[in-house]
C-alpha positions as CSV (number, residue, x, y, z in Angstrom):
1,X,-4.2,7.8,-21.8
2,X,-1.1,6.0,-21.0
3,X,-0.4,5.1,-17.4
4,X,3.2,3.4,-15.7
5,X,2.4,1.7,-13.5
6,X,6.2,1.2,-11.1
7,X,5.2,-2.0,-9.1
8,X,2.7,-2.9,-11.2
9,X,3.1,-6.9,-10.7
10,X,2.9,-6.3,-6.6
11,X,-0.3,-6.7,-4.5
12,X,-1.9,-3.6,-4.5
13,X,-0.2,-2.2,-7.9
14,X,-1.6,-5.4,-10.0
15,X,-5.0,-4.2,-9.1
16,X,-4.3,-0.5,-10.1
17,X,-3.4,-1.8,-13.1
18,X,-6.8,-4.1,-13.3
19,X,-8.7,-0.7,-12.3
20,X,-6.5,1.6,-15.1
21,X,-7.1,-1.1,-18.3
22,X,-11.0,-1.3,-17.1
23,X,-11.8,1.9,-17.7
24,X,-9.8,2.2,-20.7
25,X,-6.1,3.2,-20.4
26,X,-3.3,2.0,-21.9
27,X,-0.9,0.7,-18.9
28,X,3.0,0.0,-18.9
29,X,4.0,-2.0,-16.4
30,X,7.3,-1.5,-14.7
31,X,8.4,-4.2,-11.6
32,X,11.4,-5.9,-10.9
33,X,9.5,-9.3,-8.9
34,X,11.1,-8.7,-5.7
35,X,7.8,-9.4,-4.4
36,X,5.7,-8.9,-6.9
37,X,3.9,-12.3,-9.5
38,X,3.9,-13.3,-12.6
39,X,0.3,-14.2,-12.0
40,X,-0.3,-10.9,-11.1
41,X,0.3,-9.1,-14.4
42,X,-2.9,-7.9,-16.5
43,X,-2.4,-10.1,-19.9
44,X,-3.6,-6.4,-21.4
45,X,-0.5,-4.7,-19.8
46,X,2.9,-4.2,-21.2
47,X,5.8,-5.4,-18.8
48,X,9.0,-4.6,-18.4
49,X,11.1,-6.3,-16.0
50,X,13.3,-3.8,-14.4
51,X,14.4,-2.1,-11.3
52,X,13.9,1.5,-10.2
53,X,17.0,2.0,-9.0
54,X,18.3,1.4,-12.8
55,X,17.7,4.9,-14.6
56,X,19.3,3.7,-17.7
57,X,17.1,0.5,-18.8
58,X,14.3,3.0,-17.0
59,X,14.9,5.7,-19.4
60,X,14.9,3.6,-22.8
61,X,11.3,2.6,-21.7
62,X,10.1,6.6,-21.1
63,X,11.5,7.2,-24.6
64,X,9.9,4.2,-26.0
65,X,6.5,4.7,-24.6
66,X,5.7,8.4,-23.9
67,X,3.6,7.9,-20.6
68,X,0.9,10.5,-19.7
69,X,0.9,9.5,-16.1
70,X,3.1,7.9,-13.8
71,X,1.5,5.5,-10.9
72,X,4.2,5.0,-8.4
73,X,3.8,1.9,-6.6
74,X,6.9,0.3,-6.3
75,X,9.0,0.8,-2.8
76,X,10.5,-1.1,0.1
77,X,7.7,-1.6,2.4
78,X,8.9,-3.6,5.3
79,X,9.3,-1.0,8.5
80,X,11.2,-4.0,10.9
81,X,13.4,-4.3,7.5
82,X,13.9,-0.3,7.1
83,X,14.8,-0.8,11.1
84,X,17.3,-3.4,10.1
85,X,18.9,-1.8,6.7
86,X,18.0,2.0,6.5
87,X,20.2,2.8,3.4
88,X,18.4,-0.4,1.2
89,X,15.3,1.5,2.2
90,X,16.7,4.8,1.2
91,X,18.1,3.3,-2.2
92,X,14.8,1.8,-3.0
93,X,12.7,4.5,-1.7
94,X,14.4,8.0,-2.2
95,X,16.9,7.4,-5.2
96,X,14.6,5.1,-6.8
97,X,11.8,7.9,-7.0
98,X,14.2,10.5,-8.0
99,X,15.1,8.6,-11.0
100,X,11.3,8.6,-11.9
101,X,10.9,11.6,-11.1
102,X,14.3,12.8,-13.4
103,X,12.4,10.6,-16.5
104,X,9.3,12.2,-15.7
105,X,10.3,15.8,-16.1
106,X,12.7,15.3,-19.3
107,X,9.9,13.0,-21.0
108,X,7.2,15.8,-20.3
109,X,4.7,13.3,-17.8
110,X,1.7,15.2,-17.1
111,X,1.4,14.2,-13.4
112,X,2.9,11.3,-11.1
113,X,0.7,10.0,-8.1
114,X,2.8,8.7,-5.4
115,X,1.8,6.1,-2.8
116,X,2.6,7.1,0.9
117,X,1.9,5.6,4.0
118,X,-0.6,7.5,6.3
119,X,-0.2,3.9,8.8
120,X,3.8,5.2,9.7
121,X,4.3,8.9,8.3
122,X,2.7,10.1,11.0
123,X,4.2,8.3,13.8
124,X,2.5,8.4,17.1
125,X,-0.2,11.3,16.3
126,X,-1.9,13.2,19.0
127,X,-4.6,14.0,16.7
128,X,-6.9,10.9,16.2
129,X,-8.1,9.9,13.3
130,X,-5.1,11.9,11.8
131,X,-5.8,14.8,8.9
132,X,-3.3,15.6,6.4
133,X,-2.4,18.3,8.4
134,X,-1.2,17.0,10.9
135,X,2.9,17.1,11.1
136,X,4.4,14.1,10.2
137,X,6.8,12.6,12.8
138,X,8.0,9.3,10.8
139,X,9.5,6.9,13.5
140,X,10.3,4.3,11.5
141,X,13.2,4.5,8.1
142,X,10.2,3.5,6.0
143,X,7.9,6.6,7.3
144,X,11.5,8.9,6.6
145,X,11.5,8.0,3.0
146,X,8.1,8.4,2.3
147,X,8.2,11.6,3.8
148,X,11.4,12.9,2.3
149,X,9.9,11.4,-0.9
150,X,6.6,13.6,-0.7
151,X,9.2,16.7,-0.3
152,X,11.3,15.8,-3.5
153,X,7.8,16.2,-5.2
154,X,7.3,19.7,-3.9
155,X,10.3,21.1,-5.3
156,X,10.0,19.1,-8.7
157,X,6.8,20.6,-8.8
158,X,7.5,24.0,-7.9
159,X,10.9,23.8,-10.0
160,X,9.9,22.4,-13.2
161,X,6.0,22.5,-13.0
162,X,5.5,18.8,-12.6
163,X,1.8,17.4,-11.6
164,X,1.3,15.1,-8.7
165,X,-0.9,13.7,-5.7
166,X,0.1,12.1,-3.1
167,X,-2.2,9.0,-1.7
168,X,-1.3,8.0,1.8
169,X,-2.8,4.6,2.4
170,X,-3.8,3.4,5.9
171,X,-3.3,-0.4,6.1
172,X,-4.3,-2.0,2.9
173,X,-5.6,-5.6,2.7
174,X,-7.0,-7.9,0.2
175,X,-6.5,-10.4,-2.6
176,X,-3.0,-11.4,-4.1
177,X,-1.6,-9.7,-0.2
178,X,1.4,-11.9,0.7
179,X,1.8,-13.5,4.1
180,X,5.0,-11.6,4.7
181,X,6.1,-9.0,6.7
182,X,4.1,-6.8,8.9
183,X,2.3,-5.3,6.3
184,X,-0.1,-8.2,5.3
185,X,-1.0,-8.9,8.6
186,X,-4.6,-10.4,7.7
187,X,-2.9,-12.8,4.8
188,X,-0.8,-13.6,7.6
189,X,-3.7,-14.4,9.9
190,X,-5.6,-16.4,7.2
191,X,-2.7,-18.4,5.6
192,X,-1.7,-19.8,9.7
193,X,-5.2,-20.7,10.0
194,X,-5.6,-22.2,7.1
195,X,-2.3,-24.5,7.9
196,X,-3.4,-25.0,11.5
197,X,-1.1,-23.4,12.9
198,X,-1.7,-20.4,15.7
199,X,-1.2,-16.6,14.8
200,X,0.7,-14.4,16.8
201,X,-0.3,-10.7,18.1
202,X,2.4,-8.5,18.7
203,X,1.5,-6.0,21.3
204,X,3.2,-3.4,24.0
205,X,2.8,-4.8,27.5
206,X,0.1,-2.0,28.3
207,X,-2.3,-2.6,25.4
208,X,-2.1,-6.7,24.9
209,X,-5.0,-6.8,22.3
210,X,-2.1,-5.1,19.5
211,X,-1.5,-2.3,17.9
212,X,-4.7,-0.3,16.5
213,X,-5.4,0.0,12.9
214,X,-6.9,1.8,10.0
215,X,-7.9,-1.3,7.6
216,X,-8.9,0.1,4.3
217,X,-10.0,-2.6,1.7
218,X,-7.5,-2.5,-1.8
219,X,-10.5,-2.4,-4.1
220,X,-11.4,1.3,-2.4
221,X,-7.8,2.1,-2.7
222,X,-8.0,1.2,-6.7
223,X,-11.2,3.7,-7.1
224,X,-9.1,6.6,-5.4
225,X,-6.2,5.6,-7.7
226,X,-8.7,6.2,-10.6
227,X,-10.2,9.4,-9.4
228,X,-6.4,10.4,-8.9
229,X,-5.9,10.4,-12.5
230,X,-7.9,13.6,-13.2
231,X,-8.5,14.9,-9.5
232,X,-6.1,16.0,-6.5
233,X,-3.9,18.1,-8.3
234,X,-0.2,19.0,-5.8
235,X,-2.1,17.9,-3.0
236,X,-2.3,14.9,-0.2
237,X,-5.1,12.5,0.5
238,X,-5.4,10.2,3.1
239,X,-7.4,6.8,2.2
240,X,-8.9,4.5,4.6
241,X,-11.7,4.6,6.7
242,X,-11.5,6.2,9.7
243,X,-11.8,3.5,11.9
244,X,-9.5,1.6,13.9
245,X,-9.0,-2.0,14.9
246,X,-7.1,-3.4,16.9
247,X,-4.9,-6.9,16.1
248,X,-6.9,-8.8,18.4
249,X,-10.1,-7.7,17.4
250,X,-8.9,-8.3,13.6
251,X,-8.2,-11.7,13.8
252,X,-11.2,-12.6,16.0
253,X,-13.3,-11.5,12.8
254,X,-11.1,-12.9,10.6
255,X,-11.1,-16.3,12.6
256,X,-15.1,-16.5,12.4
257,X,-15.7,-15.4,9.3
258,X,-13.0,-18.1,7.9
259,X,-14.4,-20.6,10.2
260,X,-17.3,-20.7,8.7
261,X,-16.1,-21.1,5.4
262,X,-13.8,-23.7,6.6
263,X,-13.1,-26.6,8.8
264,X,-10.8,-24.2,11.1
265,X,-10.0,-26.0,14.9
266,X,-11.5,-24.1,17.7
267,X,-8.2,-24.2,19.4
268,X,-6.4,-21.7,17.0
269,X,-8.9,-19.4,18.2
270,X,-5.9,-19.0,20.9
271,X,-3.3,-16.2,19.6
272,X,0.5,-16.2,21.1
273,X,1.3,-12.7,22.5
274,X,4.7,-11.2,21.6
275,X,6.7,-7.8,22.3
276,X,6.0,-4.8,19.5
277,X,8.4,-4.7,16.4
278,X,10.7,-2.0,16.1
279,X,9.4,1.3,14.5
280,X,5.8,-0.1,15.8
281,X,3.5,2.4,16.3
282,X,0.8,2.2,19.3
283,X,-2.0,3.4,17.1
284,X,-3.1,4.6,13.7
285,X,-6.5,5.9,12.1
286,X,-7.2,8.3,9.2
287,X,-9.1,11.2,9.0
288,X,-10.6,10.6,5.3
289,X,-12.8,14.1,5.5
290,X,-10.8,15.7,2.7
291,X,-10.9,12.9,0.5
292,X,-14.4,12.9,0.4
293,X,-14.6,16.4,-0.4
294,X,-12.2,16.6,-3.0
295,X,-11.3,13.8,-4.8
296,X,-15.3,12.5,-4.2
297,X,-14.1,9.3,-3.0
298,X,-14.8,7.2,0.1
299,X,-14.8,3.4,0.9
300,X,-17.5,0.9,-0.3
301,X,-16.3,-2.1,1.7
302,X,-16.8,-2.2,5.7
303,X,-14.0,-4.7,7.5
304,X,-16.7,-7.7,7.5
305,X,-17.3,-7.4,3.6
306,X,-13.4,-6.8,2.8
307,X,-12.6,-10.0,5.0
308,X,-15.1,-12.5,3.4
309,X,-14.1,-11.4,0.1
310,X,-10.3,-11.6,1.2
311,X,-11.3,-15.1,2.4
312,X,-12.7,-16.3,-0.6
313,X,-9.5,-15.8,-2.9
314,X,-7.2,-17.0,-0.2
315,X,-8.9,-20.1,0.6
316,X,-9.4,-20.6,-3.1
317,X,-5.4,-19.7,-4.0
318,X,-4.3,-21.8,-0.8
319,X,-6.0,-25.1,-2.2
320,X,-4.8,-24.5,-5.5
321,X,-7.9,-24.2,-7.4
């Protein structure tokens, strides 16, 4: 079949794309480099560089290449930037979406699976792990438009008879991550050690070892992308593990797993403490029960084997080789 892939060139949407062309597909690749790389691209992909947000150019390529499935990657994923500038979030996010999900319905896609955020929809859960359904209480502009965005694709189902499932990731972690923003945290972690320089934890004053969270590792994430494809129909699936970590605990496994890889000083083994981020969240872990059941996916990587494989590539891309 033939798959877009919207963000295709980003970190976790390149290996989508890797995951889609191994077993097969045909993938179009849609990404406009904000943060995505060239590097990035599967040579066996077609790219077009363009932005969601631009329906016109966006439409030409649905005409042109009469997609079977839509793989919706691409989004504004900073919550401190969604803090600082709602409406780009909104723009990116909502309108961005709607525009794909507009092309979708007149181009007759059979189903678009959208990527959601179980780490911020939720907000500050009382139930712990946190099932699907559990009311979301976004806190954050980035956990709004994610969760406005899974509404928009319950009425285009329900008025036009478009397909979908919704993947909520937990936080996701792994080769080609980018050390910025809160949402690489552990390429964050590994690219200060890695300059010698020390990390920082951001924590509330209560709970100094950081925020908890549900690390899930991105090659899991691209397996339940896969079984996405023919599985999941209107429904929501959380992916990650169903275990939480906390910051401090993170980078203490992160700091001796790379330190044995590498020459890393003892004395970065000493993290700065700083106040929470706005639209933090205290603490976040999935409850991955109905994924297993229906979708017959769970993770194959536990935190230690994600790391040392995240580890390898970023040593290896931080020398150069």
């Amino acid at each position: 079949m033939k798959i877009l892939v919207t963000g295709g060139a980003g970190f976790i949407g390149s290996h989508v794309v890797d995951g889609y062309i191994s077993k097969g597909n045909e993938v179009v690749v849609v990404d406009n480099l904000s943060s995505g790389k060239w590097e990035n691209i599967n040579k066996k992909a077609k790219f077009y560089l363009v932005d969601i947000r631009d329906k016109d150019v966006l439409e030409k390529i649905f005409e042109k290449e009469e997609i079977d499935i839509v793989n919706h990657h691409a989004a504004q994923i900073s919550v401190p930037l969604s803090v600082q500038n709602p409406a780009l979030d909104a723009e990116i996010n909502v309108l961005g979406l709607l525009n794909i999900l507009e092309l979708s319905v007149k181009y007759h896609v059979k189903k678009v699976i959208f990527i959601s955020s179980g780490g911020a929809i939720y907000g500050e859960a009382d139930e712990y792990p946190t099932t699907e359904n559990y009311p979301p209480k976004p806190l954050s502009p980035y956990a709004v438009t994610k969760f406005i965005s899974e509404k928009y694709l319950y009425y285009y189902s329900h008025q036009f008879g478009l397909d979908f499932t919704v993947l909520r990731y937990a936080n996701v972690y792994g080769p080609r991550q980018i050390p910025h923003g809160e949402a690489g945290v552990v390429s964050i972690f590994m690219t200060k050690l890695l300059k010698g320089e020390k990390c920082t934890i951001y924590a509330y004053k209560d709970e100094m070892e950081g925020m908890k969270r549900d690390y899930v590792y991105v090659k899991d994430v691209v397996k339940a992308n896969i079984l996405a494809l023919t599985k999941g129909s209107k429904d929501v699936f959380n992916i990650g593990t169903g275990i939480p970590t906390s910051t401090e605990a993170l980078f203490s496994k992160i700091f001796i797993i790379m330190k044995k890889m590498c020459n890393i000083p003892d004395d970065l083994r000493f993290t700065n403490k700083a106040p929470q981020r706005p639209g933090d969240i205290r603490r976040s872990c999935l409850n991955i029960s109905k994924a297993k059941k229906c979708l017959k996916w769970k993770p194959d990587y536990d935190l230690t084997k994600g790391i040392k494989e995240t580890a390898i590539w970023q040593i290896k891309h931080f020398k150069g080789v």
